[in-house]
C-alpha positions as CSV (number, residue, x, y, z in Angstrom):
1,X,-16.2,-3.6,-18.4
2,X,-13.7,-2.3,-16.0
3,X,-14.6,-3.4,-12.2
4,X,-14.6,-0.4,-9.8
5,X,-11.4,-0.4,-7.1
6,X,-15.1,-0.9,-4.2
7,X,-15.3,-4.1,-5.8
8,X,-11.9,-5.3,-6.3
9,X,-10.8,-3.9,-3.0
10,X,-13.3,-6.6,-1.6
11,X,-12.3,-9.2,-3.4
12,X,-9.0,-8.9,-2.1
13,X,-10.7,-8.8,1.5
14,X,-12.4,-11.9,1.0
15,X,-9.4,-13.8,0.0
16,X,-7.8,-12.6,2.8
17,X,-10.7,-14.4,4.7
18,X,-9.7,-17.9,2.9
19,X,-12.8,-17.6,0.4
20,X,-12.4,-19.1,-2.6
21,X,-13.0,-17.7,-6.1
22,X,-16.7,-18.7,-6.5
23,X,-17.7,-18.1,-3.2
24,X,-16.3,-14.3,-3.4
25,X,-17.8,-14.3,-6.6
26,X,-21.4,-15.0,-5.1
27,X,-20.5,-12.0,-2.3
28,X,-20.0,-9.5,-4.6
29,X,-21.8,-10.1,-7.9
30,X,-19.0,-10.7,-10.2
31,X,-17.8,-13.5,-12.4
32,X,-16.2,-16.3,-11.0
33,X,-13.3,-15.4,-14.5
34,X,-13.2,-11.4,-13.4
35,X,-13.0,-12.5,-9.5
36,X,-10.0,-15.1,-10.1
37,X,-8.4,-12.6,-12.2
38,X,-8.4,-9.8,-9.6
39,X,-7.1,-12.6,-6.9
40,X,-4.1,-13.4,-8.9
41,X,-3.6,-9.4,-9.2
42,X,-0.4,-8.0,-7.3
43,X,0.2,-4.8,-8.9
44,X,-1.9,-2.1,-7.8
45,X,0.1,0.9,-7.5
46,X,-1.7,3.8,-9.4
47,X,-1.5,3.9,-12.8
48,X,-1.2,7.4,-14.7
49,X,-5.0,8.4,-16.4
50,X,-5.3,7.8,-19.8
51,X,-8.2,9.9,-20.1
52,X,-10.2,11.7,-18.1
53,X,-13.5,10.1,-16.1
54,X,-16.5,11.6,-17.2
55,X,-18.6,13.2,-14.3
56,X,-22.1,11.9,-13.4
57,X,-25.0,13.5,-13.2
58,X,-25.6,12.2,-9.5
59,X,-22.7,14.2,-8.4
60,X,-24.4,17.2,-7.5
61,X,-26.4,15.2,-5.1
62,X,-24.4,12.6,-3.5
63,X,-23.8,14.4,-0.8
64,X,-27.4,14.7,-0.1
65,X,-28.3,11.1,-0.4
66,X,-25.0,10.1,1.8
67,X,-26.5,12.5,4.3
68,X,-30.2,10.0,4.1
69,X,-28.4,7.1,4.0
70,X,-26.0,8.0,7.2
71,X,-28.8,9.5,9.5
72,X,-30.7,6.1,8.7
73,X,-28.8,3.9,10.7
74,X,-30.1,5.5,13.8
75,X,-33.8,5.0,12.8
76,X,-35.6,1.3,13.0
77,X,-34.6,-1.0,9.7
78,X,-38.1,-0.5,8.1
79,X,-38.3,3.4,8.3
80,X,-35.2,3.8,6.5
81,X,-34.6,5.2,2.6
82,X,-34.9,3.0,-0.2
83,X,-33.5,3.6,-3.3
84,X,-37.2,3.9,-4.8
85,X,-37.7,6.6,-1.6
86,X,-34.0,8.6,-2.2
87,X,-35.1,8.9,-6.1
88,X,-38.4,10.3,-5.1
89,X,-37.6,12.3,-2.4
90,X,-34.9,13.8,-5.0
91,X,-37.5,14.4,-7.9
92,X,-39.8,16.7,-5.2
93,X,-37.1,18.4,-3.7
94,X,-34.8,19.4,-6.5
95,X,-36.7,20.5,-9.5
96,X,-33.9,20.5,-11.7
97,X,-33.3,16.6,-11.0
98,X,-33.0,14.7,-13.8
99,X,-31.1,11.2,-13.4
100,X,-32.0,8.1,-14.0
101,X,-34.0,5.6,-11.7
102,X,-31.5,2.8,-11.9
103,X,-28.0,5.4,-11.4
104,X,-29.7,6.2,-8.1
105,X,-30.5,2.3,-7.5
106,X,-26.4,1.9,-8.0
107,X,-25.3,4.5,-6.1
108,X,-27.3,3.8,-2.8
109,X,-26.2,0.1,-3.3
110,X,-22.7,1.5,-3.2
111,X,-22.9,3.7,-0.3
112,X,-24.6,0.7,1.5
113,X,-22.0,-1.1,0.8
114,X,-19.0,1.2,2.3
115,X,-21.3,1.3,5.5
116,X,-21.4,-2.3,5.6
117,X,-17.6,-2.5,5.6
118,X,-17.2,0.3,8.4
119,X,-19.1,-1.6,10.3
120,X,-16.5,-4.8,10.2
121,X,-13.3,-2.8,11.3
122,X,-13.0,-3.4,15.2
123,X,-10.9,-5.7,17.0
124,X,-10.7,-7.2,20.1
125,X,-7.7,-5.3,23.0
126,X,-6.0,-9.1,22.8
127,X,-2.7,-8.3,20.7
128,X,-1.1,-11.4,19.0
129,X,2.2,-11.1,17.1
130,X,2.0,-9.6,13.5
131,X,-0.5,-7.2,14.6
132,X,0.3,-3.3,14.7
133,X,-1.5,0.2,15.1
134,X,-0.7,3.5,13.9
135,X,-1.0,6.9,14.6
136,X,0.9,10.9,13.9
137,X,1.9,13.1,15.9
138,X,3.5,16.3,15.2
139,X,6.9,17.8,16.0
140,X,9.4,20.4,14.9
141,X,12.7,19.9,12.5
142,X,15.5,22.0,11.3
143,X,15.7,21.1,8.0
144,X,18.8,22.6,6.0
145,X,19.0,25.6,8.4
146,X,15.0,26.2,8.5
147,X,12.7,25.3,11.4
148,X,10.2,22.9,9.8
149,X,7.0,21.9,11.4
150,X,6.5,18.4,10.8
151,X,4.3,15.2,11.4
152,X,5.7,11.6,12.1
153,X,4.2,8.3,11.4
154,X,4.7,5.7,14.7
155,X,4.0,2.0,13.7
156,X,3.8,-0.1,16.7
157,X,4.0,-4.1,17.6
158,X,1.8,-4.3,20.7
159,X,2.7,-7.6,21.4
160,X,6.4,-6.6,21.5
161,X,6.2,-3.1,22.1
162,X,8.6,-2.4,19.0
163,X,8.2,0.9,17.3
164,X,9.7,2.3,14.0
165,X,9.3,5.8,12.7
166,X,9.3,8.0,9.7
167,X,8.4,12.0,9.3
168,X,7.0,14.0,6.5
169,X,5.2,17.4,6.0
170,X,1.7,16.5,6.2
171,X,-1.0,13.5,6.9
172,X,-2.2,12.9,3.1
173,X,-2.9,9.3,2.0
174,X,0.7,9.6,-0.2
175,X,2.5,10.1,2.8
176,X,0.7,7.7,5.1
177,X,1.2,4.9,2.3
178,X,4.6,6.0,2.0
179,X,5.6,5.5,5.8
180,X,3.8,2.3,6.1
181,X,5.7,0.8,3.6
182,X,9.0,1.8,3.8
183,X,8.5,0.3,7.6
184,X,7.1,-2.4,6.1
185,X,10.5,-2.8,4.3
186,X,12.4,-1.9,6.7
187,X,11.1,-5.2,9.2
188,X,11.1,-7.4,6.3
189,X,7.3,-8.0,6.2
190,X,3.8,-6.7,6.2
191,X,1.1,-6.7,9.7
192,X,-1.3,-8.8,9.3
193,X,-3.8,-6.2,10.8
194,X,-3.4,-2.4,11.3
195,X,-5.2,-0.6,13.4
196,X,-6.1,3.2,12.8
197,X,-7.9,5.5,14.9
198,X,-9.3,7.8,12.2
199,X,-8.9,8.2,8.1
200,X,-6.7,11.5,8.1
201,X,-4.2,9.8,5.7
202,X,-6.6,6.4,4.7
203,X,-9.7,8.1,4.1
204,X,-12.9,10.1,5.6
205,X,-15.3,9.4,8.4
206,X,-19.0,10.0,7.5
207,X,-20.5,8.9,10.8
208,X,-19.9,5.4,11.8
209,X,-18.8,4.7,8.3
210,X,-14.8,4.7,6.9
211,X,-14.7,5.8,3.1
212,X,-11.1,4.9,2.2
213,X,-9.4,7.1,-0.3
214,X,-8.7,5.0,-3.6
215,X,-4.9,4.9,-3.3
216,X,-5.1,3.4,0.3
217,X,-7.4,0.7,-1.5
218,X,-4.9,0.3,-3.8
219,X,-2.2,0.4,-0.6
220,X,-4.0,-2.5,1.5
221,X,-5.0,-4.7,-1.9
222,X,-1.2,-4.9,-2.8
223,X,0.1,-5.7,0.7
224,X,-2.6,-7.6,1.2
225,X,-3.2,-7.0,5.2
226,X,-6.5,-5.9,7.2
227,X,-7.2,-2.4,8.4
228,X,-9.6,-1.5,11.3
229,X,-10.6,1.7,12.2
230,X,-11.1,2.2,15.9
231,X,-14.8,3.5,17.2
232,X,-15.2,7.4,17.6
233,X,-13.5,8.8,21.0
234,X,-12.1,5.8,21.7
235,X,-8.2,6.5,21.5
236,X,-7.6,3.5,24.3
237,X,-8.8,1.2,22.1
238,X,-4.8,1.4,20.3
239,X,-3.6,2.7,23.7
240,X,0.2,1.3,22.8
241,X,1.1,3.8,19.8
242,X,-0.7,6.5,21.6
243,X,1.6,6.0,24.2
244,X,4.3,5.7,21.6
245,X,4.2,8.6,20.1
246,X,4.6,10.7,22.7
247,X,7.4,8.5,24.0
248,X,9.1,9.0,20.5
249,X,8.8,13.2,20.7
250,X,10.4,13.2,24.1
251,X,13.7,11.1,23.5
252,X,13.8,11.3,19.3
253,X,12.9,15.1,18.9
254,X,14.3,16.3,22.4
255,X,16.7,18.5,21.5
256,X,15.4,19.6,18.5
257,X,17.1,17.7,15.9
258,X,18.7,19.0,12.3
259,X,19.5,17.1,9.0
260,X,19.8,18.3,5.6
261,X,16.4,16.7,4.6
262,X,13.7,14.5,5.3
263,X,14.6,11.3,3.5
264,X,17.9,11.7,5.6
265,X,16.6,12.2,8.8
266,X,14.2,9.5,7.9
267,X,17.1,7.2,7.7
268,X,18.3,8.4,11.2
269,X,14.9,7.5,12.5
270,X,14.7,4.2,12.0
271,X,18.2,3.4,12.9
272,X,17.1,5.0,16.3
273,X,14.3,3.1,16.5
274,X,16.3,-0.1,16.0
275,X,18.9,0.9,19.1
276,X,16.1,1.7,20.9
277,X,14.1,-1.7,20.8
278,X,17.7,-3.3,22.6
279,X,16.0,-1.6,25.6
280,X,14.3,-4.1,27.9
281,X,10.4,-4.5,27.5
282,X,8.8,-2.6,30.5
283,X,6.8,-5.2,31.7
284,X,8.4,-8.7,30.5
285,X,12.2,-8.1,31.1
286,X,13.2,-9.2,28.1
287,X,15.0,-6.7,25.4
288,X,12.3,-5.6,22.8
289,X,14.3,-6.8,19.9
290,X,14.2,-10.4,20.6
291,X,10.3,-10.4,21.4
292,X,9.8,-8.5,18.6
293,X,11.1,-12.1,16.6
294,X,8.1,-13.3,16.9
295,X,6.0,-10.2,15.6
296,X,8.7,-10.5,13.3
297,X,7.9,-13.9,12.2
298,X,4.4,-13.3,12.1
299,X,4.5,-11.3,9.7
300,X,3.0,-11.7,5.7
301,X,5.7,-11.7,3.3
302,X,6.8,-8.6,0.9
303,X,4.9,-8.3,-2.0
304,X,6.9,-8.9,-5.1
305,X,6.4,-6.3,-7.3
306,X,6.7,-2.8,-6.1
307,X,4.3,0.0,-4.9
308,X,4.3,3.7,-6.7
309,X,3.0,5.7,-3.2
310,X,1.2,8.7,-5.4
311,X,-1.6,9.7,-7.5
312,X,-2.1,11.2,-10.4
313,X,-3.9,14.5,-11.3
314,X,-5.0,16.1,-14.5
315,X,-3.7,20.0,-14.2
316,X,-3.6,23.0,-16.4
317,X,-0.5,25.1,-16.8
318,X,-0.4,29.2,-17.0
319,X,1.2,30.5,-20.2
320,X,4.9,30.1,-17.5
321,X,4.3,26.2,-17.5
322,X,3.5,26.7,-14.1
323,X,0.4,24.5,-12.8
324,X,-1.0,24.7,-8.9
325,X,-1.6,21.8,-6.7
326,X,-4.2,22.1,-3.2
327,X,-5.1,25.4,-4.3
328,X,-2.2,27.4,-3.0
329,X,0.9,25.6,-4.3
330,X,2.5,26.6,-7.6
331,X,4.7,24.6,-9.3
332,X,6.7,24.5,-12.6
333,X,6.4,22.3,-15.5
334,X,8.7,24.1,-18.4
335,X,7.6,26.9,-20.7
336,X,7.7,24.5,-23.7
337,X,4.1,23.2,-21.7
338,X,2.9,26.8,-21.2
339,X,-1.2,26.8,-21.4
340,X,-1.5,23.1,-21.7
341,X,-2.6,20.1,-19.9
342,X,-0.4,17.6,-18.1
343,X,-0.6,15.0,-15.7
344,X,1.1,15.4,-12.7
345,X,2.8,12.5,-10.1
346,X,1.9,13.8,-6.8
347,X,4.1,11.8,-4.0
348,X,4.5,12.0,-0.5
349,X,8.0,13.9,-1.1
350,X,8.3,14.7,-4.8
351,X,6.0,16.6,-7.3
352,X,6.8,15.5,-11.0
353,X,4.6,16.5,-14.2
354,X,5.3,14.4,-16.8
355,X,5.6,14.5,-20.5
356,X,3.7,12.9,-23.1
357,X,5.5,9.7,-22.7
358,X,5.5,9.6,-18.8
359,X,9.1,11.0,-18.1
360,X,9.4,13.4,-15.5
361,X,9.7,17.0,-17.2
362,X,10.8,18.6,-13.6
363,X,10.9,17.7,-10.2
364,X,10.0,19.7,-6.9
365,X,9.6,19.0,-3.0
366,X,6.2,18.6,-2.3
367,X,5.0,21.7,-0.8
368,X,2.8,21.8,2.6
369,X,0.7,24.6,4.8
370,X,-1.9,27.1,4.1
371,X,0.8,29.5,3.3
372,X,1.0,30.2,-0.9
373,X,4.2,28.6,-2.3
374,X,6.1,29.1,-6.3
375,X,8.6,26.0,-6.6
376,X,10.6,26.7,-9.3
377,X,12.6,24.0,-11.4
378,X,15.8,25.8,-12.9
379,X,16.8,23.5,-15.1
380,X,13.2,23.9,-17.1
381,X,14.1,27.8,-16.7
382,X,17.3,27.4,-18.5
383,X,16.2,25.9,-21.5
384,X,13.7,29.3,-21.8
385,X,16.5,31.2,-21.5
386,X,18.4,29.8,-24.0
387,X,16.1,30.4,-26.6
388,X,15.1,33.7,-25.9
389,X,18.6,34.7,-23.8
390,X,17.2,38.5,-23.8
391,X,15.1,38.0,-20.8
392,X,18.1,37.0,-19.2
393,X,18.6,40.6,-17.2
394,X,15.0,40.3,-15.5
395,X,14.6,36.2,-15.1
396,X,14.1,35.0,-11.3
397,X,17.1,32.7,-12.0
398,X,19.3,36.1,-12.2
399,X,18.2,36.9,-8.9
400,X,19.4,33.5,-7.2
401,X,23.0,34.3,-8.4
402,X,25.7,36.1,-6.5
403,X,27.0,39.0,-8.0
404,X,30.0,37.9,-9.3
405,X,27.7,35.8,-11.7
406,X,25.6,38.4,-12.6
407,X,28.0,40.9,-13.2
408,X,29.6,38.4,-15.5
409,X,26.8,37.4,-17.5
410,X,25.3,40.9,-17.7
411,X,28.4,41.9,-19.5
412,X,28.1,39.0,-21.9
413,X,26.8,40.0,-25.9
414,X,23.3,37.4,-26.6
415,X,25.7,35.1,-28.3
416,X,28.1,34.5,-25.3
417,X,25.2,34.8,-22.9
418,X,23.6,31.8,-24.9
419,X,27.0,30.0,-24.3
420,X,27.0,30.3,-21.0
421,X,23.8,29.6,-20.5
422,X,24.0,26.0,-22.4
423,X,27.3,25.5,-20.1
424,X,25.4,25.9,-17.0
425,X,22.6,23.6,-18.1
426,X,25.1,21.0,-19.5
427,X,27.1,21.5,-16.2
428,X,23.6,20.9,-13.6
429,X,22.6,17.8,-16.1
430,X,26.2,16.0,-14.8
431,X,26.8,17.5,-11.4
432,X,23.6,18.9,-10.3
433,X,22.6,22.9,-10.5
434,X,24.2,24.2,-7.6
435,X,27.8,22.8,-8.4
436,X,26.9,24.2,-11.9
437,X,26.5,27.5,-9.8
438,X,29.3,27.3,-7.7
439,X,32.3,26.4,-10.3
440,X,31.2,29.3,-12.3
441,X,31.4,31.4,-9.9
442,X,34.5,30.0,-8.7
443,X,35.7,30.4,-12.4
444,X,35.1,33.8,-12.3
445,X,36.3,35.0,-9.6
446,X,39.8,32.8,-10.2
447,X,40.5,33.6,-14.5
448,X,37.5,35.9,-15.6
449,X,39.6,35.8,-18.8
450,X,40.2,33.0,-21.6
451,X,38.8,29.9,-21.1
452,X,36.1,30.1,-19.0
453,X,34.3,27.1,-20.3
454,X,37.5,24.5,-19.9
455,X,38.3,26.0,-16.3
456,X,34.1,26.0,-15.1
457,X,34.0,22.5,-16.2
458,X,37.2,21.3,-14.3
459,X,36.5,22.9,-11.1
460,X,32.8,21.1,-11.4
461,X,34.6,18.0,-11.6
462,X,36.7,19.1,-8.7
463,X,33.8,20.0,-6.2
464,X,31.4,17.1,-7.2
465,X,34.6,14.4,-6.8
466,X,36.8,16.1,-4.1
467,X,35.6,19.2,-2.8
468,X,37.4,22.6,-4.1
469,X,39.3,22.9,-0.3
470,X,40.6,18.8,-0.4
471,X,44.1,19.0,-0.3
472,X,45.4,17.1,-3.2
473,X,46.9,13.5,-2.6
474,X,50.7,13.4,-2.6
475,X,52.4,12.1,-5.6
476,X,55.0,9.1,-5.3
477,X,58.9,10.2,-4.3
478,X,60.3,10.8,-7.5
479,X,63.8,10.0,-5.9
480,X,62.6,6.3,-6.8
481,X,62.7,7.2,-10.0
482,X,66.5,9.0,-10.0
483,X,68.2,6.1,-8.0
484,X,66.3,3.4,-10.8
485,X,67.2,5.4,-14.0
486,X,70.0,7.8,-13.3
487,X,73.7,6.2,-13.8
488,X,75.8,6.0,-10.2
489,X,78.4,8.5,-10.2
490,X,81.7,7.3,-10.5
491,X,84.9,8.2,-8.6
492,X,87.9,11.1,-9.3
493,X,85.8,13.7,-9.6
């Protein structure tokens, strides 16, 4: 029987507090075999569903009995619920309850035992090397021309007062683990303890006790450090990356700064972060870089297998292929998927549904906001098109192009509109849809003759390698060649 991530996540807590394999085993009701098993684990990066888990009858009341559970660790030890007590109280106010004694009984054991490890996540203010906290904050962009609204992730080093930074478009567990550990590889090592101030990204707060979302389980099991959650209202308690992040939005985002996307400007960021730890500590007048060797050396090693930052979800297409993620976010699969399931890789920057074998059938920025989005994949478009080229004249994709195009292909018969259609998608699979787009156009507007296909295909080649306004590189001096191979003239003439 498959062990629940609650139970392996603790097993991998207790090793990290030197118990040994029976001893865990004892804690947490398992076999010493299955407890052994999971210690030797270091892959846990989420794995896509195979099928779907079946619902429990309890769900319709889990909230209620989290509610009892949660309001009873303010009232004396021997007036609060049983699980005898939550399974009658249950029976007399919901007439329609109908579960099982001992699923109750297993449930409130759970929920007990979440409490019970909120409760153990708060740390002394003494800051050794190795030890970090984390926190957002939230700044504006330009992003390839657009003003973007953003959130960055500070990781600081107390004890050194080292920082390192990367930014994304929202706070979600996928982009929380994403941050951490590209930091992580960027130092060369994991914290041994990280201190958060609330589960935005790891989880959810349900009074004094921290429910961590599975794929930060996951996150903290495979890097294999600590995590403590400071107490409610208590934001001095990780005072230093407070302090942090507002000292990053006034020198890192003053101006405001532009790059052509995220995972560039995320590259930016830490090399900033780097030139900016060569600045003397405030206090110890020494540069931040070299006290930051011994965080540094404190550190836990890299893992050695790597970590897949996402989750999977089980979606339903429209009869487009499209699907909708968050409940305002449309996507596109491919018509080929139209009124189907898939299951989608949801990522911190990337949204990828996946075929039945796991490949990616498309691939779209992650989408952020209460505002309603449609993301569409052209390439998936194309291969529509191609088949049924007579919707050609009232596709979205025709709208995208510039005139030139669309004149062009409007004039087109179906059998040269299919043509150009399978040169465009051939064209984006080797250089990418936009210099698809571009050296047609450019084709067009230079020979709209003969051999469109030859000269759309060489000016591809041209953009992707040179650029189409490179000047060309000059040839050798053919004089060389005249003074090597022509005869010298003679004299008398």
């Amino acid at each position: 029987m498959t062990k629940s991530m609650e139970q392996i996540h603790r097993v991998k807590e207790l090793q990290l507090q030197q118990l040994g394999p029976y001893q865990i085993a004892k804690e947490v009701g398992m076999d010493p075999k299955t407890v052994r098993k999971y210690m030797e684990q270091e892959d846990f990066s989420p794995k896509p569903p195979s099928t779907e888990q079946r619902a429990s009858k309890l769900d319709p009341y889990k909230a209620t009995i989290e509610t009892w559970l949660t309001k009873d660790e303010r009232n004396r030890y021997k007036q609060r619920h049983t699980a005898k007590r939550v399974y009658d109280r249950l029976l007399q106010l919901r007439p329609e309850f109908d579960c099982s004694y001992l699923t109750v009984v297993r449930y409130v054991r759970e929920v007990r035992k979440q409490q019970k490890l909120g409760k153990n996540g708060f740390l002394e203010l003494r800051w050794h090397p190795g030890e970090a906290q984390a926190d957002f904050g939230e700044c504006d962009v330009i992003l390839n021309g657009v003003l973007t609204t953003c959130r960055y992730l500070v990781v600081s080093f107390p004890q050194s007062n080292a920082a390192f930074v990367q930014c994304f478009h929202g706070e979600t567990a996928e982009c929380l683990c994403q941050g951490l550990m590209d930091i992580f590889h960027h130092v060369g090592g994991v914290p041994k303890r990280l201190v958060l101030d609330n589960a935005t990204g790891a989880g959810r707060r349900i009074g004094e006790t921290v429910r961590l979302t599975q794929l930060f389980q996951r996150f903290q099991s495979h890097f294999g450090f600590e995590v403590t959650f400071c107490n409610p209202a208590s934001g001095h308690e990780k005072g230093n990356v407070e302090n942090k992040v507002g000292y990053v939005r006034r020198n890192y985002f003053v101006p405001l700064p532009s790059a052509p996307s995220l995972l560039e400007w995320n590259t930016d960021l830490l090399r900033m972060c780097d030139l900016d730890n060569l600045r003397e500590h405030y206090k110890k007048d020494v540069p931040i870089c070299e006290l930051f060797e011994a965080d540094r050396q404190a550190l836990l090693p890299l893992p050695r297998l790597p970590f897949e930052a996402c989750r999977y979800e089980h979606v339903k297409t429209n009869g487009y292929g499209k699907f909708v993620l968050d409940g305002k976010h449309t996507y596109s699969s491919s018509p080929m998927y139209a009124e189907q399931e898939i299951v989608v890789r949801v990522g911190a920057h990337f949204i990828e549904p996946l075929d039945e074998a796991g490949d990616p059938i498309s691939r779209h920025n992650r989408q952020f906001g209460s505002e309603r989005t449609d993301t569409v994949d052209w390439l998936t478009m194309l291969d529509s098109l191609i088949a049924k080229p007579g919707g050609w004249k009232n596709s979205v994709m025709r709208s995208q192009m510039s005139y030139d195009v669309r004149d062009y292909m409007d004039d087109l018969d179906r059998s040269g509109l299919r043509q150009a259609l399978r040169m465009v998608k051939e064209l984006s699979e080797q250089y990418g849809l936009d210099v698809a787009v571009t050296s047609l156009q450019e084709a067009i507007v230079r020979r709209r003759a003969d051999g469109l296909s030859v000269n759309t295909a060489v000016i591809a080649a041209r953009i992707a390698g040179y650029g189409l306004d490179t000047a060309a590189t000059p040839g050798p001096d053919m004089r060389l060649y005249d003074d090597a191979l022509l005869p010298v003239p003679t004299g008398g003439f």
